[in-house]
N, C-alpha and C positions, 0 to 999 in steps of 0.2 A: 437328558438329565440336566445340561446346563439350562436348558427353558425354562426347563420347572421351577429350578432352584432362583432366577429369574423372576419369574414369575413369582414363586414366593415371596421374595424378599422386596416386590413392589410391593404386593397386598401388605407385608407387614409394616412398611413403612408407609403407605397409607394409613393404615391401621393407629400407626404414630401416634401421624399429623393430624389425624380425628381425636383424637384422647388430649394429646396437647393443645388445640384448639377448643376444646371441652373445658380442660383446664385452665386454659386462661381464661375464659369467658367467666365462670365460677367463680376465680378471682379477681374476676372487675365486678360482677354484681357482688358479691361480699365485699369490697371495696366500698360501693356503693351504698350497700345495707349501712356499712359501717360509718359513712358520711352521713346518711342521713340520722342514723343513730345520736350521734356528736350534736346534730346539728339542734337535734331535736330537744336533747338535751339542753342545750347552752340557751334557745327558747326558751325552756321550761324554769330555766334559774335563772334567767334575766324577766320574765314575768314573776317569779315569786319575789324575786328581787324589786319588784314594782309594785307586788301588792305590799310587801311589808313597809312601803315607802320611807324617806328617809328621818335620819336623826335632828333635833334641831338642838344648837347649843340655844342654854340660855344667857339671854344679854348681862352685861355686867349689873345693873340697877336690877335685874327682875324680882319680881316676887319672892319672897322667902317663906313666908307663912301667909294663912290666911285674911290677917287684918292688912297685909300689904295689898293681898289680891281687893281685901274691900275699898280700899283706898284709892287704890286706881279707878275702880270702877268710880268710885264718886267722882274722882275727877274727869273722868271721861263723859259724865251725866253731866257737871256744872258746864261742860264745852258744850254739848249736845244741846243742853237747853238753851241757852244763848245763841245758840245758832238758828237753833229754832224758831224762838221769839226774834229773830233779825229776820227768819226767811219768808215767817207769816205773812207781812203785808205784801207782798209780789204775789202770794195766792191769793189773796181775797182780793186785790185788786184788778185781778184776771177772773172771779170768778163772776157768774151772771144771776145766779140764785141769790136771790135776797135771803134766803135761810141760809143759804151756807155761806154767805158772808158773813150771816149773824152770830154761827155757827164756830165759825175761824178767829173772830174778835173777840169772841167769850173765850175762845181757848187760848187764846196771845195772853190774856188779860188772868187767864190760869196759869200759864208758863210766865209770867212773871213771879206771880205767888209763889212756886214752885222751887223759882231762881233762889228767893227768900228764903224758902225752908231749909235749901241745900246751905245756903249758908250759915244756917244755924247749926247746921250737922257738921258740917268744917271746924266751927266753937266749940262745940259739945268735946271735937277731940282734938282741942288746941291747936287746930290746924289754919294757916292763913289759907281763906279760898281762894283757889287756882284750876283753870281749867288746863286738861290736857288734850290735843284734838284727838279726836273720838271718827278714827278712818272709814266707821261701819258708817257713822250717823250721815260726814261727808257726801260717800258715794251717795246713801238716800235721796238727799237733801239736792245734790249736782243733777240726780235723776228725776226728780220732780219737777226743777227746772226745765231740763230738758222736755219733760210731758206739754208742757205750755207752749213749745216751739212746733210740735208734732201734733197740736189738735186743733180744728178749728173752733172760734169762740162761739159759747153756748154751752148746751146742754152736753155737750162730747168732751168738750174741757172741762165742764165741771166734774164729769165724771171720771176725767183724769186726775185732776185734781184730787176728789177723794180718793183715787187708790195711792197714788201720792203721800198724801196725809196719814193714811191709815198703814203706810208701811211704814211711816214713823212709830205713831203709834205702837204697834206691833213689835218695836224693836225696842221704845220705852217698856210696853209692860215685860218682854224676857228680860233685859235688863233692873228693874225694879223688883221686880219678883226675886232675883237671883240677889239683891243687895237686901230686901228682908229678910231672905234666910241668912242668907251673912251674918249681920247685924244680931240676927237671935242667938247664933251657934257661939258669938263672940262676946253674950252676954247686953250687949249694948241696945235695952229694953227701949226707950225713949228714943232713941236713932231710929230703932226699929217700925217704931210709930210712925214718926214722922213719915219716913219713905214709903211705908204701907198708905198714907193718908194720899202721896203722890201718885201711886199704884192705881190707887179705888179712881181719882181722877182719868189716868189715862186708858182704864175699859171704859167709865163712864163716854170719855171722847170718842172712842171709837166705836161704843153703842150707839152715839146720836149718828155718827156719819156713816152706818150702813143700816139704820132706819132711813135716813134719809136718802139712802142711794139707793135701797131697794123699792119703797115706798113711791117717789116720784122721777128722783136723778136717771137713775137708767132706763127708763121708759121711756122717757124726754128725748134722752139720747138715741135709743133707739129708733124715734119716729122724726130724728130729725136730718 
C-alpha cells in the first residue's frame, strides 16, 4: 500500500510539473503575442503619423490673401529674371552651336524686355520694383552651372545645356501661368496681359530649344 500511494503521488506530481510547465509556456508566448502586438501597433501610428506629416506655422510676413500670394510671386519672377539674364552669358559662351548661341542671345535680349514689363507691373500697383530671391529659380540656375563642369565641350554640353535652359523655362511658364490666373481672379485685366504676353514668350523659348535638341542637338551628341 505504501508503494502505491508512492507511486501515485509521483505520477501526480509529474503530472504537476507538466501542466505548470504547459502553463508557463502559454504565458510567455502570449507575452509574446502581446509584444508583438504593442509593437506592431506603435509601427502602425508612427507611419500614420508620417504619412499625415507635419504642421507648419506660418512665418510672421506670410501671405494673408491672394493679392499677397500674387505679389510675392512677382517678386520672386523680378529676382528670377535678373538672375537669368546675368546667367545667360556663361551658357552661350560654353556653348558650340552657332544656333543655340543664337538661340540663348535672342532670349537674354527677351529676358531683358521681360525685366521691363515686370516693372511696369510693380507701377501698375504702386509698388517700387524689388526682387526677392526666388530659392526654386537658384537651385536651377546653380545646376546648370554645374552641367558645364560634368560635360565635355560640344555637342554633350550643348545638350546639357539645353536641358538646363529648358528647366528654367519650365519653371517660368508654371510660374507665369499661375500669376495670370492671379491677376484675372483679382480683376487686374492689364497685369494680366502683360504677364500672359511673357507667358506666350517662354513656351515660345522652350519650343525653339527642343526643336532644336531633338532635330539636330542630340544626334550630335549621341555620335559624338
Amino acid at each position: 500500500m505504501g508503494k502505491t500511494a508512492t507511486s501515485t503521488s509521483s505520477a501526480t506530481s509529474k503530472k504537476s510539473n507538466m501542466t505548470d510547465e504547459k502553463t508557463t509556456k502559454a504565458s510567455a508566448a502570449n507575452k509574446k503575442e502581446d509584444s508583438k502586438g504593442a509593437s506592431g501597433k506603435s509601427q502602425a501610428a508612427s507611419t500614420a503619423h508620417e504619412d499625415t506629416g507635419k504642421k507648419v506655422s506660418a512665418k510672421r510676413n506670410a501671405a494673408k490673401d491672394l493679392n499677397d500670394l500674387f505679389e510675392d510671386a512677382l517678386k520672386d519672377m523680378y529676382w528670377a529674371e535678373n538672375a537669368i539674364h546675368k546667367a545667360l552669358p556663361t551658357m552661350i559662351s560654353n556653348a558650340t552651336s552657332e544656333t543655340l548661341k543664337r538661340a540663348l542671345e535672342d532670349h537674354r535680349k527677351e529676358t531683358k524686355d521681360q525685366i521691363d514689363r515686370l516693372d511696369k507691373v510693380f507701377h501698375l500697383l504702386d509698388m517700387k520694383p524689388k526682387g526677392e530671391k526666388c530659392d526654386a529659380m537658384a537651385g536651377i540656375l546653380e545646376e546648370g552651372e554645374g552641367i558645364l563642369e560634368e560635360t565635355q565641350t560640344g555637342s554633350v554640353r550643348d545638350a546639357g545645356i539645353i536641358a538646363a535652359c529648358q528647366k528654367v523655362e519650365h519653371y517660368e511658364i508654371a510660374t507665369y501661368g499661375t500669376m495670370v490666373a492671379f491677376a484675372k481672379q483679382l480683376g487686374q485685366k492689364e497685369i494680366a496681359k502683360i504677364l500672359k504676353s511673357i507667358l506666350d514668350e517662354e513656351y515660345n523659348a522652350n519650343n525653339k530649344l527642343t526643336d532644336l535638341a531633338v532635330e539636330r542637338i542630340n544626334k550630335e551628341a549621341d555620335n559624338q
